[in-house]
mmCIF file of the C-alpha atoms, coordinates in Angstrom:
data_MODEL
# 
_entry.id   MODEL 
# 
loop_
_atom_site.group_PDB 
_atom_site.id 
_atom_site.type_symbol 
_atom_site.label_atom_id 
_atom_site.label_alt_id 
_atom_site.label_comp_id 
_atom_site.label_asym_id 
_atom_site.label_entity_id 
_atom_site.label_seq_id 
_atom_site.pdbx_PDB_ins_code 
_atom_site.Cartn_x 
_atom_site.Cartn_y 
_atom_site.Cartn_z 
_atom_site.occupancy 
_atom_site.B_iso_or_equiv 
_atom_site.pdbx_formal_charge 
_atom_site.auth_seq_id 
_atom_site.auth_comp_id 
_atom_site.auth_asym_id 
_atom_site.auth_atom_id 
_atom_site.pdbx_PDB_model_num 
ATOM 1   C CA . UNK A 1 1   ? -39.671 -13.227 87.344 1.00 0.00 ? 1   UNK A CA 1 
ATOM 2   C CA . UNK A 1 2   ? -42.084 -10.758 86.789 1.00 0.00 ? 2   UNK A CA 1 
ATOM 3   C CA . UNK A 1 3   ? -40.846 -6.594  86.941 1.00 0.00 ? 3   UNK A CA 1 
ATOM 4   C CA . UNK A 1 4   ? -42.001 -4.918  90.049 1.00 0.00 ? 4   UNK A CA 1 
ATOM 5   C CA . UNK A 1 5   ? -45.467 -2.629  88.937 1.00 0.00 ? 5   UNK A CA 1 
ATOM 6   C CA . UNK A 1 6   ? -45.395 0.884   90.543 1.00 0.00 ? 6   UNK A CA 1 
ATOM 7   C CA . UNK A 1 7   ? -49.135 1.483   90.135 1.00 0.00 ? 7   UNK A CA 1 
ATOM 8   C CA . UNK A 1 8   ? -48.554 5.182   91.435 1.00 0.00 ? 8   UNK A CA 1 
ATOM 9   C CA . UNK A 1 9   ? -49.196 8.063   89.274 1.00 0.00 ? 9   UNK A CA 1 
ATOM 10  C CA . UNK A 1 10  ? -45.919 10.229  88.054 1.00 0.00 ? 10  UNK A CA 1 
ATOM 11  C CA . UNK A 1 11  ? -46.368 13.310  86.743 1.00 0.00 ? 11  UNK A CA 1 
ATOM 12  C CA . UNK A 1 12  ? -43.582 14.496  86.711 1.00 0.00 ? 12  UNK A CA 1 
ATOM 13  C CA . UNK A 1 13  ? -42.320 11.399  84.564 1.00 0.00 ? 13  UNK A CA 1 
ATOM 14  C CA . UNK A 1 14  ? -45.437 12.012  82.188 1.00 0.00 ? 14  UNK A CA 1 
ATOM 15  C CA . UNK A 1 15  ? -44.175 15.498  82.116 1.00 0.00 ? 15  UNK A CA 1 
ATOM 16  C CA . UNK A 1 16  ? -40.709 15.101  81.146 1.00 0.00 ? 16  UNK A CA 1 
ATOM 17  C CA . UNK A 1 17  ? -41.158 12.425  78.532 1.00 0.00 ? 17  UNK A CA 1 
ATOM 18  C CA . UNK A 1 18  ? -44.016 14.040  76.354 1.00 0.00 ? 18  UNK A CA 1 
ATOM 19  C CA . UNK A 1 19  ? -42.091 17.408  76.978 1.00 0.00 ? 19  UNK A CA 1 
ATOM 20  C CA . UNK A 1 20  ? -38.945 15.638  75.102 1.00 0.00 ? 20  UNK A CA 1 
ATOM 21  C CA . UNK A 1 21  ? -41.765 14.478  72.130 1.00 0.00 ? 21  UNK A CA 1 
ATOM 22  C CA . UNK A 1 22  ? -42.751 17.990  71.728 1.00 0.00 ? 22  UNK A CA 1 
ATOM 23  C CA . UNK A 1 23  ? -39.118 19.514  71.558 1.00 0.00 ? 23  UNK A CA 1 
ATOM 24  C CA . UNK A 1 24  ? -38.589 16.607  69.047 1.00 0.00 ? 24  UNK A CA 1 
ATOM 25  C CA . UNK A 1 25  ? -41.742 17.396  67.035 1.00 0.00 ? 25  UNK A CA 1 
ATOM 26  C CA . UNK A 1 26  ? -41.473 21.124  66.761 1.00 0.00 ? 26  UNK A CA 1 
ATOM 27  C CA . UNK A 1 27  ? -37.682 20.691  66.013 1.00 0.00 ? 27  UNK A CA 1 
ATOM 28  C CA . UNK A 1 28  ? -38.750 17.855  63.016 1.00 0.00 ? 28  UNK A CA 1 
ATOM 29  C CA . UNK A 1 29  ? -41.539 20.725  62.221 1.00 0.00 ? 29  UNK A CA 1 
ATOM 30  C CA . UNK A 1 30  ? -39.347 23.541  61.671 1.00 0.00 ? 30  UNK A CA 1 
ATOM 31  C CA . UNK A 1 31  ? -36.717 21.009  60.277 1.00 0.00 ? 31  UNK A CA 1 
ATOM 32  C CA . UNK A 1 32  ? -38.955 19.235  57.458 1.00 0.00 ? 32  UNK A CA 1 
ATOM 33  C CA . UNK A 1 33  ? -41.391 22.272  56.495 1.00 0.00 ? 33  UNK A CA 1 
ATOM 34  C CA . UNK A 1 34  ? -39.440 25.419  56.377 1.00 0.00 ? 34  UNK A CA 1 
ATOM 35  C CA . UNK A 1 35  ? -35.491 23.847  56.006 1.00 0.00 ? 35  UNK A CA 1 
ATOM 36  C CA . UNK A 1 36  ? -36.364 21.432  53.387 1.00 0.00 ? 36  UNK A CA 1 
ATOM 37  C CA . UNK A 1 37  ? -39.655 22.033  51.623 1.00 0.00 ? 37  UNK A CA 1 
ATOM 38  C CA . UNK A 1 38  ? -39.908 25.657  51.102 1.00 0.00 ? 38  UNK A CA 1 
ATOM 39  C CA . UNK A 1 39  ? -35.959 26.381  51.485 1.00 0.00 ? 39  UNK A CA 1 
ATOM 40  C CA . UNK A 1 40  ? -36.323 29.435  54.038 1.00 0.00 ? 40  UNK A CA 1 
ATOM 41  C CA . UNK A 1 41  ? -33.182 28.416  56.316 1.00 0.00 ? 41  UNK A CA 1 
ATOM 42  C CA . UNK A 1 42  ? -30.576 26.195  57.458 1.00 0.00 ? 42  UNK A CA 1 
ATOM 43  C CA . UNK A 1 43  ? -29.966 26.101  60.740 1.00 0.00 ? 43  UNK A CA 1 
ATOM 44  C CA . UNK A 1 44  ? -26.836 27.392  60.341 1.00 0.00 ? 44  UNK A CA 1 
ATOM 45  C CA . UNK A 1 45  ? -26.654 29.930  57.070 1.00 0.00 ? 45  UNK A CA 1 
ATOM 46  C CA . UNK A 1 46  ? -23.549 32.209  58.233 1.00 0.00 ? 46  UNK A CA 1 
ATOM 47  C CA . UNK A 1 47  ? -21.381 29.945  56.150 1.00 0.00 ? 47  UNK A CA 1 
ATOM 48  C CA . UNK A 1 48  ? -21.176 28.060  53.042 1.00 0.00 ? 48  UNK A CA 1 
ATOM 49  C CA . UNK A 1 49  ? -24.520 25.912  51.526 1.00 0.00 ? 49  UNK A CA 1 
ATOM 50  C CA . UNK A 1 50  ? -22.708 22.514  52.396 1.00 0.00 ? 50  UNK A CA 1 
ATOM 51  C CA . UNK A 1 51  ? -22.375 23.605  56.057 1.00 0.00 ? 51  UNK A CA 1 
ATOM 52  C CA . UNK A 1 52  ? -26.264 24.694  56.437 1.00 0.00 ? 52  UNK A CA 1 
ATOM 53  C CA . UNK A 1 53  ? -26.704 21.390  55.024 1.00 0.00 ? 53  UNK A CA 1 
ATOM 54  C CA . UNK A 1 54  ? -24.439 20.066  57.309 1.00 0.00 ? 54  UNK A CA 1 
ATOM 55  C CA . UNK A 1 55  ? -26.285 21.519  60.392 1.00 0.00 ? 55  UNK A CA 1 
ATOM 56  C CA . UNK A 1 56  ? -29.796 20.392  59.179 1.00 0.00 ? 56  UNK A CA 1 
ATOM 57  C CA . UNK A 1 57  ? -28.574 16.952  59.263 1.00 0.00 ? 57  UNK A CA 1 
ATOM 58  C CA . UNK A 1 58  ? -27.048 17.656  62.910 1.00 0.00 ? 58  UNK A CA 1 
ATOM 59  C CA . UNK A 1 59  ? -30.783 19.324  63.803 1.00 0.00 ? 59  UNK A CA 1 
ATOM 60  C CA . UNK A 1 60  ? -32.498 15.943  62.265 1.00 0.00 ? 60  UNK A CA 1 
ATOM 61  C CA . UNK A 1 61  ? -30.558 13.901  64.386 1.00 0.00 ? 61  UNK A CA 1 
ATOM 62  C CA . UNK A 1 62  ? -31.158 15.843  67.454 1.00 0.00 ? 62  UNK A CA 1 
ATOM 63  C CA . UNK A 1 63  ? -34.675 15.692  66.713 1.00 0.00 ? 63  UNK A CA 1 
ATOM 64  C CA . UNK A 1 64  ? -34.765 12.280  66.039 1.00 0.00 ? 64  UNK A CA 1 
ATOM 65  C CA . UNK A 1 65  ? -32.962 10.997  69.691 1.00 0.00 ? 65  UNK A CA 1 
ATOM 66  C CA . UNK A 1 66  ? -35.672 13.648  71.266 1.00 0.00 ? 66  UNK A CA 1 
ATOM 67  C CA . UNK A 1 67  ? -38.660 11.925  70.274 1.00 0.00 ? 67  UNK A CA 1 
ATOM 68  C CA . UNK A 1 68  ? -37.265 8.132   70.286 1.00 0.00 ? 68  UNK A CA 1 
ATOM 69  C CA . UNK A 1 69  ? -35.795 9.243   74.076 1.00 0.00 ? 69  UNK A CA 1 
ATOM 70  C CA . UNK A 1 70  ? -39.600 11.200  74.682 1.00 0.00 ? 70  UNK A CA 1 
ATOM 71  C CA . UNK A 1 71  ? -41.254 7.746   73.676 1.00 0.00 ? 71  UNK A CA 1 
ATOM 72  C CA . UNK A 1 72  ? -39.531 5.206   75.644 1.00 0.00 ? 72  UNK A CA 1 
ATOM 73  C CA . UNK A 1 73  ? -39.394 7.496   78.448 1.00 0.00 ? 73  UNK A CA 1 
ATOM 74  C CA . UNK A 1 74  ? -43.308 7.719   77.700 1.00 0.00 ? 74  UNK A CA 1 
ATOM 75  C CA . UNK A 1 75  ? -43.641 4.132   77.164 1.00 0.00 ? 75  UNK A CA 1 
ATOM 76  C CA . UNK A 1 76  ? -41.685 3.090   80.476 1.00 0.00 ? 76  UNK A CA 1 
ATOM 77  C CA . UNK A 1 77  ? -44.393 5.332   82.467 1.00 0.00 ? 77  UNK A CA 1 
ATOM 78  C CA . UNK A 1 78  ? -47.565 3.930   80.669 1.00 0.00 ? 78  UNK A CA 1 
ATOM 79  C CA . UNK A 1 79  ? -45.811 0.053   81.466 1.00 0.00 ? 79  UNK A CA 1 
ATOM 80  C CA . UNK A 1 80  ? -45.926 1.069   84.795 1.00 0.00 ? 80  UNK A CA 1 
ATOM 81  C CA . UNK A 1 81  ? -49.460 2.353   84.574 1.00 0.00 ? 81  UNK A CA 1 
ATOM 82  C CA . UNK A 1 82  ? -48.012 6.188   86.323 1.00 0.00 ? 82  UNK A CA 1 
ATOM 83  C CA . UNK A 1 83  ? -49.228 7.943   83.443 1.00 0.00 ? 83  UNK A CA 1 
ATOM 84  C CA . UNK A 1 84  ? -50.733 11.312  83.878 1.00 0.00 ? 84  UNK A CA 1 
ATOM 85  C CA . UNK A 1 85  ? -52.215 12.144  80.355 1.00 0.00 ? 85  UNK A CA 1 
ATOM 86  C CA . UNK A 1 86  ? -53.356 15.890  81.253 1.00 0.00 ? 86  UNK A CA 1 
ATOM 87  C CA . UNK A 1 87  ? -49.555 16.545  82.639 1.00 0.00 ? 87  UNK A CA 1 
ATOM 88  C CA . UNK A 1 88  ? -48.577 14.459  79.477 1.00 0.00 ? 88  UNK A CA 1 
ATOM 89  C CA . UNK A 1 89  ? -50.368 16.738  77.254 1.00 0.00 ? 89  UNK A CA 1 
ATOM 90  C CA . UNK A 1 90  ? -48.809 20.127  79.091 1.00 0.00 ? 90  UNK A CA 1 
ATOM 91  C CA . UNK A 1 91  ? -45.280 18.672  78.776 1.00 0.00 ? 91  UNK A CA 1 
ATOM 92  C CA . UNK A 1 92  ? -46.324 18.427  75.210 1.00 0.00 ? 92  UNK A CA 1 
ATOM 93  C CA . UNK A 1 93  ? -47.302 21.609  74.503 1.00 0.00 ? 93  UNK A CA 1 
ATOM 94  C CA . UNK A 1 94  ? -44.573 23.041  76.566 1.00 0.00 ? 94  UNK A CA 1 
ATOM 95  C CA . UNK A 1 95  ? -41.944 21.247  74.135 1.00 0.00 ? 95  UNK A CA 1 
ATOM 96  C CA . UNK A 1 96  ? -43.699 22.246  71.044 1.00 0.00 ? 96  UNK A CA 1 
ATOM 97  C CA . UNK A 1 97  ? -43.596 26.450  72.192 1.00 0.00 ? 97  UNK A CA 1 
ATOM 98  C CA . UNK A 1 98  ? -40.497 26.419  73.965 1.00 0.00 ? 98  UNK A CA 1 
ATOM 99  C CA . UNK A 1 99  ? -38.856 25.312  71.215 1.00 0.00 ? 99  UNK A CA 1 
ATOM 100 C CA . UNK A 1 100 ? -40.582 27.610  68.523 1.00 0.00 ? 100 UNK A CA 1 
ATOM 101 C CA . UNK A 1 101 ? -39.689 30.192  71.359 1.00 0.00 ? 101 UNK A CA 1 
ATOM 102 C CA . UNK A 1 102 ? -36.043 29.341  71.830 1.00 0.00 ? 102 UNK A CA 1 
ATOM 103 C CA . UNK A 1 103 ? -35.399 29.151  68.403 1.00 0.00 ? 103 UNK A CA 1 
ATOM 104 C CA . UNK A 1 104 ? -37.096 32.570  67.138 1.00 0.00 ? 104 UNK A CA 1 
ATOM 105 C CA . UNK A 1 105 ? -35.329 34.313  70.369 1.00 0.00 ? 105 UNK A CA 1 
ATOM 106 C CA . UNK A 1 106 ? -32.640 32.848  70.716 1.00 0.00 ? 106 UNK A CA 1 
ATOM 107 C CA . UNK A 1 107 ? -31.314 30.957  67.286 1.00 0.00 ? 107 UNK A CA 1 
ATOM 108 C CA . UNK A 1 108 ? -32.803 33.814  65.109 1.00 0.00 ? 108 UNK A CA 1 
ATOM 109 C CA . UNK A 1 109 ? -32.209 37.143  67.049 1.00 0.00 ? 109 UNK A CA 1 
ATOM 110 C CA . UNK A 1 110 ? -29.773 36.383  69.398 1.00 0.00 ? 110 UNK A CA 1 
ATOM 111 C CA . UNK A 1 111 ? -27.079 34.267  67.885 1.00 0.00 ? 111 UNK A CA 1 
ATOM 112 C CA . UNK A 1 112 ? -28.356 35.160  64.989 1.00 0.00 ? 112 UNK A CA 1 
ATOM 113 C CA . UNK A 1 113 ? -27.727 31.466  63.247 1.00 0.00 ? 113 UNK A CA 1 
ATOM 114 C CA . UNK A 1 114 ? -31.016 32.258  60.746 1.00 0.00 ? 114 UNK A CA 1 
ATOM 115 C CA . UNK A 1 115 ? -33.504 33.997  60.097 1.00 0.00 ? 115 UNK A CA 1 
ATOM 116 C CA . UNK A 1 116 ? -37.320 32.816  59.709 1.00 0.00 ? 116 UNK A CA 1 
ATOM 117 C CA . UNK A 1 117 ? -36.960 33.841  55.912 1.00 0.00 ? 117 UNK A CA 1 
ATOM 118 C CA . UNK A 1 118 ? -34.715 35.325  53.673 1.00 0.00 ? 118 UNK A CA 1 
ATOM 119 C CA . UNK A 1 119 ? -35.047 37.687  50.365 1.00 0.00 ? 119 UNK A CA 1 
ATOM 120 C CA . UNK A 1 120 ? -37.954 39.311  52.456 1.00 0.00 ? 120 UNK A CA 1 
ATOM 121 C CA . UNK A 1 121 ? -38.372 43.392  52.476 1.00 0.00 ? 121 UNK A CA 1 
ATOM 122 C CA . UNK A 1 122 ? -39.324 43.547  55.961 1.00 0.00 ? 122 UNK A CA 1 
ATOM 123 C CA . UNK A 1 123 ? -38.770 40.475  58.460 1.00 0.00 ? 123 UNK A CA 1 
ATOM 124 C CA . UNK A 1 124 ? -40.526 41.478  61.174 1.00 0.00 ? 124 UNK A CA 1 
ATOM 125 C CA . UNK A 1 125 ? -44.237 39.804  60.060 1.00 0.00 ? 125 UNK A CA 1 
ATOM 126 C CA . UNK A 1 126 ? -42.975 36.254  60.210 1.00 0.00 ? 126 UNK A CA 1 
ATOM 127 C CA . UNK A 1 127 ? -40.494 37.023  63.402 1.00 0.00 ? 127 UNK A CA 1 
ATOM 128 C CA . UNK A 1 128 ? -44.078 38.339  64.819 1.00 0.00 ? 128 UNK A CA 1 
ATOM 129 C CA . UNK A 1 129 ? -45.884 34.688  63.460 1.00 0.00 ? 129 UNK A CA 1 
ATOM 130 C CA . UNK A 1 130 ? -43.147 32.746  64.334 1.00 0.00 ? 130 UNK A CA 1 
ATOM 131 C CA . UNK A 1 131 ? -42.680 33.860  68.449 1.00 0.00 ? 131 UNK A CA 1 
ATOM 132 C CA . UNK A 1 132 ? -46.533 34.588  68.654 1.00 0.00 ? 132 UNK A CA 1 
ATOM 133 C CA . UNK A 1 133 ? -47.027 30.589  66.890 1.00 0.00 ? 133 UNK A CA 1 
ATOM 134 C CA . UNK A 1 134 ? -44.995 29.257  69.409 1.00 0.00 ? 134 UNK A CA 1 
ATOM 135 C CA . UNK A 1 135 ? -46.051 31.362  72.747 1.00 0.00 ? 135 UNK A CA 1 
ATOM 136 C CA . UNK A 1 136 ? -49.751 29.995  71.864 1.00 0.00 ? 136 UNK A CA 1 
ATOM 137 C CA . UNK A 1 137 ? -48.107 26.611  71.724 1.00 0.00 ? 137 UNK A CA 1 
ATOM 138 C CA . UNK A 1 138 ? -46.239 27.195  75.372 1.00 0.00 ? 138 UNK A CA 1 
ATOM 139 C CA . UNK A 1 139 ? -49.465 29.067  77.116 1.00 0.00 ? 139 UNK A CA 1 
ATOM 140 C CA . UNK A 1 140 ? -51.574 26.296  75.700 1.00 0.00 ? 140 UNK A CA 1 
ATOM 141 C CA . UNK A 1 141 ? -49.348 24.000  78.046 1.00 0.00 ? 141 UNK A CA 1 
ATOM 142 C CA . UNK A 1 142 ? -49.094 26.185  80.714 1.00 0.00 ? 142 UNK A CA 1 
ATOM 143 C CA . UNK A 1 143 ? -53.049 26.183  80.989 1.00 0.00 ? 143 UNK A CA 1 
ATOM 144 C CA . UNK A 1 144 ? -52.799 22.223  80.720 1.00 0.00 ? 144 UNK A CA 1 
ATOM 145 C CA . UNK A 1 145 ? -50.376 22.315  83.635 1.00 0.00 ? 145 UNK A CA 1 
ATOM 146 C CA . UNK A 1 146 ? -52.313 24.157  85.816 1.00 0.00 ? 146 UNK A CA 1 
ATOM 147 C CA . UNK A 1 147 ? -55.506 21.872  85.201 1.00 0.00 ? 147 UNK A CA 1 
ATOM 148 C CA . UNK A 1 148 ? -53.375 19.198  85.955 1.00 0.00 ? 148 UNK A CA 1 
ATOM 149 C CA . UNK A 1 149 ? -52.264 20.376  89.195 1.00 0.00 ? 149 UNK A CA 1 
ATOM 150 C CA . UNK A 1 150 ? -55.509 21.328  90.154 1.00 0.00 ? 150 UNK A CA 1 
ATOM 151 C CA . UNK A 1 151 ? -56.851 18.265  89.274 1.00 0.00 ? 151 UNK A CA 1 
ATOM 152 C CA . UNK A 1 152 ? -54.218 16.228  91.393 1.00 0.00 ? 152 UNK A CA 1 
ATOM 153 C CA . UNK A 1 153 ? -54.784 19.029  94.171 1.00 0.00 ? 153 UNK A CA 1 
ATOM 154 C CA . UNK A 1 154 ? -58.538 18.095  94.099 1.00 0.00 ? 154 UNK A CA 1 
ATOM 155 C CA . UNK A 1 155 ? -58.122 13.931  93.362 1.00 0.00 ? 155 UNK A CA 1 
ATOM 156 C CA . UNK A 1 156 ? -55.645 13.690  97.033 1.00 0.00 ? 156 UNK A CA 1 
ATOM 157 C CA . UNK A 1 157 ? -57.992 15.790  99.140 1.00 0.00 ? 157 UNK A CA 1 
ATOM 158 C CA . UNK A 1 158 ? -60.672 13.114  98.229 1.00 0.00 ? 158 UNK A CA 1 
# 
């Protein structure tokens, strides 16, 4: 018994799972280069050492189920031969800034969990590199997205 092929395309599918990749790779960015190599931030530093360390681990994990989860998700489509690569690459890129987004707005001014860096006379140069980073990352997929759906608006008229 062979499984039942769905040869049509699903970009929304392609979207969703390469969007969940992206979250997971910006998240294992942020995680591996500025939490662990150069020592910047925990995710949580409003406590004691053991609990940033703590909440890095929790961040790693989360990261971890995002891209495994992205990648069968991805995996399942591409089986089934739906896969729309350009919407594929948009959901990427769309993971990759909104997180870098979410967590300098959000994590870093809002709740306040971090900061980008600490020991730092002014802030505001790597809050600046750190949202602008990550809103090229997000327009880069919204320009992706929009090819996409022009492309599919041009491919069904034919």
């Amino acid at each position: 018994m062979g499984v039942k092929q769905n040869h049509q395309l699903q970009p929304k599918r392609s979207m969703r799972a390469a969007l969940l990749i992206g979250v997971g790779m910006m998240a294992a960015i942020d995680e591996i280069i500025f939490h662990q190599l150069l020592s910047w931030h925990h995710f949580y530093d409003r406590s004691t050492p053991e609990i940033g360390l703590l909440t890095d681990g929790l961040l790693h994990a989360a990261e971890l189920i995002a891209i495994v989860a992205g990648f069968f998700m991805f995996s399942d489509v591409r089986r089934q031969q739906a896969l729309v690569p350009l919407r594929a690459w948009a959901g990427f890129f769309i993971g990759l800034g909104g997180f870098q987004l979410f967590d300098g707005i959000v994590d870093h001014k809002v709740l306040r969990l971090h900061q980008v860096r600490y020991g730092v006379d002014n802030i505001l140069p790597y809050d600046l590199a750190w949202n602008l980073a990550g809103l090229l990352l997000l327009i880069i997929g919204l320009v992706l997205l929009r090819k996409s759906k022009a492309a599919s608006t041009i491919s069904s008229a034919n």
